[in-house]
N, C-alpha and C positions, 0 to 999 in steps of 0.2 A: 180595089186594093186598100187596105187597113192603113189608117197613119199611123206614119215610124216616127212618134212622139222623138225618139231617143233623138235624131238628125235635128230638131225643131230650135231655135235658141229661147233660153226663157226669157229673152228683152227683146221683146218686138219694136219696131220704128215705126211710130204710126203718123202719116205724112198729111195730118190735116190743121197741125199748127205750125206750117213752114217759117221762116224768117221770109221777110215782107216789105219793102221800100216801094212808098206811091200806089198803095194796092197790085205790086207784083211781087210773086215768089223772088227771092233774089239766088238764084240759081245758082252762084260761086259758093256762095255757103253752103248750099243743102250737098252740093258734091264733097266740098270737105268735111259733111256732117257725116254722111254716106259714107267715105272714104276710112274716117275712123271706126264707126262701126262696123264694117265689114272685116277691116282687116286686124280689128281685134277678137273675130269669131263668130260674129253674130249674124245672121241671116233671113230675117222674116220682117217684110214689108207690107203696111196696111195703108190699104187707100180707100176710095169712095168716088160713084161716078162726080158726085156734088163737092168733096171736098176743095177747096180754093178757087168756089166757083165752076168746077168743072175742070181744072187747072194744073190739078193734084198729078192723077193717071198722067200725064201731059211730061210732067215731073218727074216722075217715077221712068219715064222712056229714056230723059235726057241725062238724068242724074245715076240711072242703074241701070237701064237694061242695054245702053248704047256702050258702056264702058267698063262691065264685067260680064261673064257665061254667062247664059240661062241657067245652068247647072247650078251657079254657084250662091242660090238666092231666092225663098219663096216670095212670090207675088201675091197680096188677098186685094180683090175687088167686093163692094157691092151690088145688087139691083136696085134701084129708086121704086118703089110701089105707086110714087106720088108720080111719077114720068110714067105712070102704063095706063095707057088707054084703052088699049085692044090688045089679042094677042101676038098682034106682028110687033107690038114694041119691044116685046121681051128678046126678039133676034135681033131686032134694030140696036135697044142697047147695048148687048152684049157684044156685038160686032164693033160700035163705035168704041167700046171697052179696049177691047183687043185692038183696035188702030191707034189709040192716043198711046197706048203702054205698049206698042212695038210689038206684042208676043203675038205668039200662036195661042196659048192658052193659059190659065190665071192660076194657079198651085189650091190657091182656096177660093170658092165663092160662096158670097154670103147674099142672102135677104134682106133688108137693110131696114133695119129697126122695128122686125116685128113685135107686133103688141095688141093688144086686145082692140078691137075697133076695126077703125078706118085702114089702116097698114095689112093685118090682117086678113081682113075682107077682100083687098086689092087681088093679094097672094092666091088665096082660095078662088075667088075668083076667073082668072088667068091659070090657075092650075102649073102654076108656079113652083111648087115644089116637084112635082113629075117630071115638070116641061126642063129643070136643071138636071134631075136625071136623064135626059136624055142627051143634053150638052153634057154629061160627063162623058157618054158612052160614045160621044162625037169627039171626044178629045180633047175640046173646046175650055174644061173643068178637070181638074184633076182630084177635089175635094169638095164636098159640097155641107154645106151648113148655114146659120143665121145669125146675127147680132137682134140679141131680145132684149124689150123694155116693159114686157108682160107682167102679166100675175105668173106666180107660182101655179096655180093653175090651166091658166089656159097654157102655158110651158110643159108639163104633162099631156096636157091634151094633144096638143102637136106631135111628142114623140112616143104616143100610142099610135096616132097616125102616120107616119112618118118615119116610121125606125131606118128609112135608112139617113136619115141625119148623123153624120161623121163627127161635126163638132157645133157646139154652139159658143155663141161670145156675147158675153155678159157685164153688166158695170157691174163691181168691186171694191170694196174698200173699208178698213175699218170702220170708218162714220156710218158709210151706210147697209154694215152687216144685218144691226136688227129694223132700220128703217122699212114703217110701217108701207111705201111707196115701190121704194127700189129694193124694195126684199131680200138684199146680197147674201144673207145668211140662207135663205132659200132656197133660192134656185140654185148657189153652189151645192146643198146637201142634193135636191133631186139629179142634179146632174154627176155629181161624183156617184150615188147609189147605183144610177143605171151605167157607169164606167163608163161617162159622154167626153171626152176631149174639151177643156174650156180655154176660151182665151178669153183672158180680161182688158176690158176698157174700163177709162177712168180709174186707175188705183190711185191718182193724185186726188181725184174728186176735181177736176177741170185746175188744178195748180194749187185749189184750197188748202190743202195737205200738207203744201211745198212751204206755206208762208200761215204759219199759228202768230197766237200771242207770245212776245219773251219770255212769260213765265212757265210756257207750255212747252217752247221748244228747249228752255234751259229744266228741265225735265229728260229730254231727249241727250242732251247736249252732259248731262252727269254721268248720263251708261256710257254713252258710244261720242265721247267729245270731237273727231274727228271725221263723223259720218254725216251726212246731210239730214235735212228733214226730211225733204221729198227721198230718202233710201228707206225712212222708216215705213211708210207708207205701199212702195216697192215690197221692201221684205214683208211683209202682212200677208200679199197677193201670191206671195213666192213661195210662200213657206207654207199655203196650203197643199192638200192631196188633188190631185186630176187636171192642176193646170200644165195647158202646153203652152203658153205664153201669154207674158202681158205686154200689152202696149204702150208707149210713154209717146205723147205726141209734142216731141223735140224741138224746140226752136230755135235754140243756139248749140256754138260748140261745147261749151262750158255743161251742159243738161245734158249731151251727147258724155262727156268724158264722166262727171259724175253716176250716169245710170251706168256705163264702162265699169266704171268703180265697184258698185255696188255688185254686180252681177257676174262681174271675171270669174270670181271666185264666190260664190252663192256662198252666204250663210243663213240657214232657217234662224227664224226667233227661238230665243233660250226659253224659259219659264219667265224669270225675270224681265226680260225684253216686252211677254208679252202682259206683263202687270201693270206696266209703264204706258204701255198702249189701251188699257181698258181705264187705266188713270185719266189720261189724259183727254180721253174719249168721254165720260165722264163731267168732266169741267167742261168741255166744249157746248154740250146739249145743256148747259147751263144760259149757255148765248143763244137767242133769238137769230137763225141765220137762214138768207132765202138758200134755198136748195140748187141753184142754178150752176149750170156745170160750163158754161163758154161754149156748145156745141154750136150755137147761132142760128141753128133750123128756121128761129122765130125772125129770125133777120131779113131774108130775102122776100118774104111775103106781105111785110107792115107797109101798110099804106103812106103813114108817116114816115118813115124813112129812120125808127127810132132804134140804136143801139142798144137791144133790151139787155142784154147778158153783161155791158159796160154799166147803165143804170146800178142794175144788180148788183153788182161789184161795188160801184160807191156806196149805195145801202149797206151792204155788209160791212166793207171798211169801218165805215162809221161807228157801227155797231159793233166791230169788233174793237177799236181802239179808240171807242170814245173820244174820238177827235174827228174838226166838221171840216178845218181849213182846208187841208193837201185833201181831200178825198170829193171835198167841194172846187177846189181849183181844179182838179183835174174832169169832174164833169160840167163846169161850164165852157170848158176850155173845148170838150168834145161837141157842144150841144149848140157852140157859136152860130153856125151857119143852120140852126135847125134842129130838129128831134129828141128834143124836152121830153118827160119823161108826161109832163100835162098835156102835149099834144096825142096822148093815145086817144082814140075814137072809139076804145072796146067793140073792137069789130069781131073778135075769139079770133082770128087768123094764127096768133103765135101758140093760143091754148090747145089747137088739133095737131099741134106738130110738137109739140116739148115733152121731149124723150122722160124727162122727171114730172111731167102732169102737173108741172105748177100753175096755181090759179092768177095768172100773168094779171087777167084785167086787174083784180083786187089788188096785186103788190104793184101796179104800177098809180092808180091811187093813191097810194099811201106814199111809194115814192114820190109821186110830186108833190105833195105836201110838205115830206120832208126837202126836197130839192128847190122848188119855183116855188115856195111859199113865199 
């Protein structure tokens, strides 16, 4: 069965930046996050076996599936490539899927982070795209597709092979349309040609979008004085052709009622709107900024125990507002007990897993020189 785009909401809830007190989800909120967006119209939830530790699915049971229909609410899970060892893991994980998030069956499932290399290989490997057509035909899937961090290329290659691929999910976002890495201009044009279903991740660029320079966002702030940053960045992803949703990975209510805002009543970008946005875009590739988006992949396998995506963050701060104190206070303050940005051992661990293929050992070098010098 074809997806009925029309049923889809264009502002998906993507549940892998929950609100968080002592390293746990804090549960009371995400139902009242939940609660608003639902019952302002919206309907499509994104999760991951790995997101909040495994914690997320878990979330997704107590916060949505235990206290509205089935009916009234898509569910998207991942596969982990990096969890398959054989091929009984691919029923193993899908079963422990289906127990944490309470259903019988997932509305979409996805591949989880395919890309040229290692991820891919796993997939082929395991025969991983057949082996989910056949969970569809079990019930088990009701939509089957991938989240890609590939070449334009090997993206092709796949849905030559592949055609019954329903939808693919892709990062997005003006900064990184023409970027020569995340290709967003790309793979949106091959997958709109072939009429492919996209959902987008990252149209914040990991929050970056949300929080410019004053002079960039009072840019923003002369067309539309009463709209957010983080809507501009929204309406970019929105206002192209072939999307069936994007994702905003929510962490308060305030981010919950804002995307509300922007999206009740959808407005694509004017001409103007969108001048303002290639202005702006513009000035920014003026700034020297690491590309790191907060997904944390590189987090759970460092030996050091080091916050690379936090790092990341104070470099860029710095760099973008030329000021050392607040962006230095806030990472020694992180780093108290440990994981200096000079305790990296360049072991590669974080460089085979970073969805943006950033060259981690060399900017973490550099950040400690700028930070523990």
């Amino acid at each position: 069965m074809a997806i009925d785009v029309s049923t889809i909401s264009k502002l998906g809830f993507g549940l892998m930046r929950l609100p968080e007190k002592d390293g746990e989800v804090v549960l009371e909120d995400v139902c009242r996050m939940v609660d608003s967006y639902l019952e302002a119209g919206f309907n499509y939830f994104d999760t991951a076996y790995v997101y909040h530790g495994g914690k997320s699915e878990v979330v997704a049971r107590e916060a949505i599936v235990k206290r509205y229909p089935r009916d009234s609410f898509y569910l998207a899970t991942k596969l982990p490539a990096w969890n398959i060892k054989c091929p009984e893991d691919r029923d193993r994980l899908l079963n422990e899927q289906l127990e944490r998030a309470g259903v019988t069956y997932y509305d979409f499932y996805l591949l989880h982070a395919v890309e040229d290399g290692g991820n891919y290989d796993t997939y082929e490997k395991y025969d991983c795209f057949n082996w989910a057509m056949q969970k569809k035909a079990e019930g088990k899937i009701k939509h089957f597709g991938f989240s890609y961090h590939g070449t334009p290329e090997l993206l092709e290659k796949i849905l030559d092979k592949y055609p019954q691929t329903e939808f693919v999910q892709i990062q997005l976002n003006y900064a990184d349309w023409n970027n020569p890495v995340v290709c967003s201009g790309k793979l949106h044009e091959i997958l709109h040609r072939r009429n492919i279903p996209m959902i987008i991740m990252e149209p914040v660029k990991g929050g970056t979008l949300a929080n410019l320079k004053p002079e960039l966002e009072a840019k923003y702030k002369a067309v539309r004085p009463d709209a957010s940053i983080a809507s501009w960045a929204l309406r970019f992803a929105g206002s192209l052709p072939g999307v069936m949703t994007i994702l905003s990975g929510m962490s308060n209510e305030e981010q919950v009622k804002d995307n509300i805002k922007t999206f009740a009543e959808f407005e694509p970008l004017n001409n103007r709107e969108r001048a303002v946005i290639d202005e702006v875009t513009a000035i920014m590739f003026d700034i020297p900024q690491i590309g790191c988006t907060a997904c944390r992949y590189c987090c759970d396998g460092c030996p050091m125990k080091i916050s690379i995506p936090d790092v990341f963050k104070t470099v860029n701060t710095m760099r973008l507002y030329k000021e050392e104190f607040r962006p230095k206070a806030f990472y020694n303050n992180m780093v108290a007990n440990g994981g200096r940005a000079s305790a990296c051992i360049a072991c590669g661990q974080c460089e085979g897993v970073c969805p943006q293929h950033l060259p981690i050992i060399e900017l973490m070098k550099e950040s400690a020189e700028l930070l523990d010098a």
